[in-house]
N, C-alpha and C positions, 0 to 999 in steps of 0.2 A: 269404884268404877267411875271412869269420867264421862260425862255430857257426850262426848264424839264414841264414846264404847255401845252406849244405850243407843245412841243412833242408828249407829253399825252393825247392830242387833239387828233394831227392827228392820233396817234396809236388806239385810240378809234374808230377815222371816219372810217379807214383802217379795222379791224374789223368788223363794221356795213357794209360796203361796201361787205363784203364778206358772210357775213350772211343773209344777205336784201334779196336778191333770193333767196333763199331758206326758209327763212319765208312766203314769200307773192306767192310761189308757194303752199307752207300748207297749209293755209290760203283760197287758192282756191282749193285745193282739198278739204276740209273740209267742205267748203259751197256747192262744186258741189254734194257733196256725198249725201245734204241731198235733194238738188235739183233735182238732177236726181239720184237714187240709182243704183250703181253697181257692182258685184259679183265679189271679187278678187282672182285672180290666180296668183301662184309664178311663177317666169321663173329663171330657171337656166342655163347658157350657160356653157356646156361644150366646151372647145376649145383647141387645139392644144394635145399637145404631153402630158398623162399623169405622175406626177411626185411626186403630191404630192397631201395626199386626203383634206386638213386637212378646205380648205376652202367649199370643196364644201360639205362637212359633215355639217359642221358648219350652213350652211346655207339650208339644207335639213332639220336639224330640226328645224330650226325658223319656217318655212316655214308650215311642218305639225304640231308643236305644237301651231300655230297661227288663234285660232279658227275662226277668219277672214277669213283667206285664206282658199276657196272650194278645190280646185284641184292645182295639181303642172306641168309646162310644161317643161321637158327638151330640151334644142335644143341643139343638138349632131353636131359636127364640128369634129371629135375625129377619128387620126388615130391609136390611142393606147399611148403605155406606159408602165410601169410599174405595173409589174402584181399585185405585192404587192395591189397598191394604187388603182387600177381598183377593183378589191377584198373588197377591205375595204369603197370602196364605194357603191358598188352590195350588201354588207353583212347590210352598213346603212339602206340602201333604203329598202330592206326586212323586216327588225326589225321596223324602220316609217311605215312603209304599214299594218303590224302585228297588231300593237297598237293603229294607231290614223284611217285605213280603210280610207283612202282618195288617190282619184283616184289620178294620176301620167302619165304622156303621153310621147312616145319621139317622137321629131319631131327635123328628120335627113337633114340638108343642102346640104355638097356636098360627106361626109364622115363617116361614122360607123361602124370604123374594131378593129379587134384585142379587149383589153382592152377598146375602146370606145363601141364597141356593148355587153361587159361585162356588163356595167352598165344598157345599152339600155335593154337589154332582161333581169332586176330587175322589170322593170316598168311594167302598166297594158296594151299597148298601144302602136305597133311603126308607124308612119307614117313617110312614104320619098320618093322622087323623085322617077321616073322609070329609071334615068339612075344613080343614086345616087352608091356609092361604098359600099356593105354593107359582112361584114362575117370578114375573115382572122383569125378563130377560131382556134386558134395552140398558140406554142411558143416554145421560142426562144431563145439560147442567138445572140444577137447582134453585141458582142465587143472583140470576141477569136481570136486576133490577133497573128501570128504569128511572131517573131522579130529575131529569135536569127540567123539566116542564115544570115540576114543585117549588124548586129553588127559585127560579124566572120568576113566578106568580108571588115569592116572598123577596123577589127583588136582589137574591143574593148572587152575587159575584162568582162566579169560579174560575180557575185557567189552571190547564196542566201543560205540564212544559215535559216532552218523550221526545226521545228520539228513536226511531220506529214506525213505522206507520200502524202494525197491531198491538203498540205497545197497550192502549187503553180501549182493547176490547171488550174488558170486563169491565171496563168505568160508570158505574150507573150514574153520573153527570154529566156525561159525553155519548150523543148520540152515535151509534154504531154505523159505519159504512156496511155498503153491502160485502166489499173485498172483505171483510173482519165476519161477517155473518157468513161467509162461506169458508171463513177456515176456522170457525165453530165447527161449523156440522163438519167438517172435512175429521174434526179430531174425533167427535162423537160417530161418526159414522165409523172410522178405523177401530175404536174402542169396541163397540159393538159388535163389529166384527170380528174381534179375536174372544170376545164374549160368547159368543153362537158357536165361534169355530169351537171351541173349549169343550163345550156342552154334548155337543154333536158326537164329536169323540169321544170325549169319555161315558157318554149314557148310547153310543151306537143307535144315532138317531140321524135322517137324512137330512144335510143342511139346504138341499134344496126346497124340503118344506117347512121348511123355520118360520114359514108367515103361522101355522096352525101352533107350534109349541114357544114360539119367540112376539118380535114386536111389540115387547113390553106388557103383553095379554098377563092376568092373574088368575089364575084357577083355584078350584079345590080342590082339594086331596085324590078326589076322586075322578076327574077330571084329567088331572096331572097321572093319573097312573095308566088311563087309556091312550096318552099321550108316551109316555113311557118317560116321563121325568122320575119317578120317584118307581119304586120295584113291589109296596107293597102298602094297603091301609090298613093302618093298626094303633097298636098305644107302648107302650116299653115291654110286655111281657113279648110281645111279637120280637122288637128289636132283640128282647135278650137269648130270643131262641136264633135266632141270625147268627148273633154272635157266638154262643156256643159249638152251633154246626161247623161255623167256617174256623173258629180256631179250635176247635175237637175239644172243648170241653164239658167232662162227662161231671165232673162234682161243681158244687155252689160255687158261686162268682163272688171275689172281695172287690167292690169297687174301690179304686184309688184315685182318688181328686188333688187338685193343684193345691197346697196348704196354703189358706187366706188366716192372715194375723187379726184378731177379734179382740177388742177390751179395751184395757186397759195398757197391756204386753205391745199391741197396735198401735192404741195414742202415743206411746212417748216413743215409740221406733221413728215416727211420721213419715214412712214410707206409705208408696200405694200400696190401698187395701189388699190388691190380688197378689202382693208381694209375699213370698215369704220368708226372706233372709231377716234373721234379726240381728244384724250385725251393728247397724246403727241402735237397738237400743243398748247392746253390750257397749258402745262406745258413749253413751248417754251417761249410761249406769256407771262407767269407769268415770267418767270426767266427775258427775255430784261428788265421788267418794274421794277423789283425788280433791278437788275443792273446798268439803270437809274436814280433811284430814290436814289440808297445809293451813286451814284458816283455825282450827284448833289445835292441833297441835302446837302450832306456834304461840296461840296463849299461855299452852301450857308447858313452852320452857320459858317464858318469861314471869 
């Protein structure tokens, strides 16, 4: 046996080694399923800072076009973000709701403001804590730094050359005209307003008193539900009775989650974590063996 056979062994074992759990985790869900039947639910964690929509769309429609799956649970962690991507998630969730009519639930951990309760108030359903953080319906910009006083005082130079007159509204070296500080607020003020409008409608709430559940106010839990932001305070055994009622499930709930790549199987794919195609490591794994094999091989015809 030659040097590239003993490789290609262990490269083999090394692979089975990594796949073996997760076969014979299948394996048994597949025989418990027919053993004990039960009704699965997608879960989606929303979590941290929103910034980009693009996973959690991706995985909202698996989720309702997966005739399997009865209902879907959000679990909200989310102090906002980005209005854009909170938007284009709130607008998915509408359009899945529209078409496939499957219930949807949010259930809130320690946080659902801003751009997180954007998406929350899509759903059919919010459950959360009583002291939980819930609203901060406004916006904002966050990053209008002022500079150019600083630079002056260290004597340095600057000049931008736009053509435009709002082109360097957001320049923190360039003091802002007032025409540029009125088409600030003109965009925050619009934003806002399709923010409230959104709200209002889908929690059947009157936007003419949007000063008492809006202008960026935070509540808790308990607060937000005499407001009528959220529908109920609780902890997940509440959300999972929600969801059973509204999708008629009478036996135990399998939750089903977005598959995230963990280890080692993860390090060499080098995709994102929340990814779970492993196509880039099958195409890792082919390239070492392909590499191996011409670079011994060829020793071993000469």
């Amino acid at each position: 046996m030659t040097f590239f056979d003993y490789l290609k062994n262990i490269f083999i074992i090394f692979i089975f080694l990594q796949i073996a759990p997760s076969m014979i985790k299948n394996i048994k869900k597949q025989y418990g399923r027919i053993i004990s039947p039960r009704s699965q639910v997608g879960v989606l964690n929303v979590k941290g800072i929103l910034y980009n929509s693009d996973f959690y769309n991706k995985h909202l429609n698996k989720f309702f076009k997966n005739k399997d799956i009865k209902a879907i649970l959000v679990k909200m962690d989310c102090p906002g973000g980005a209005s854009g991507t909170a938007q284009s998630i709130f607008n998915e969730i509408r359009s899945l709701k529209k078409q496939y009519n499957k219930p949807i639930v949010t259930l809130v951990e320690n946080i659902c403001a801003s751009g997180g309760y954007y998406i929350a108030c899509a759903t059919d359903y919010i459950v959360a804590p009583p002291s939980a953080i819930v609203g901060s319906i406004g916006s904002a910009f966050q990053y209008l730094f002022q500079l150019k006083e600083f630079i002056e005082q260290y004597k340095i130079g600057y000049k931008s050359i736009t053509a435009g007159k709002y082109k360097t509204t957001a320049d923190p070296f360039v003091d802002m005209t007032p025409e540029q500080e009125k088409l600030l607020q003109a965009v925050l003020d619009n934003s806002y307003n399709q923010f409230t409008f959104d709200v209002a409608k889908n929690r059947k709430l009157s936007s003419k008193g949007k000063e008492q559940w809006a202008e960026g106010k935070i509540l808790t839990g308990n607060q937000a539900l005499k407001l009528g932001l959220i529908d109920k305070t609780g902890s997940a055994f509440d959300a999972t009775e929600v969801i059973k009622e509204k999708a008629l499930i009478e036996d135990e709930i399998e939750w089903v989650k977005p598959k995230i790549r963990t280890g080692l199987l993860g390090l060499l794919g080098g995709q994102d974590p929340q990814e779970e195609n492993g196509s880039m490591f099958s195409t890792f794994a082919n390239k070492i063996c392909t590499f191996l094999e011409n670079r011994y091989c060829s020793k071993k015809v000469v």
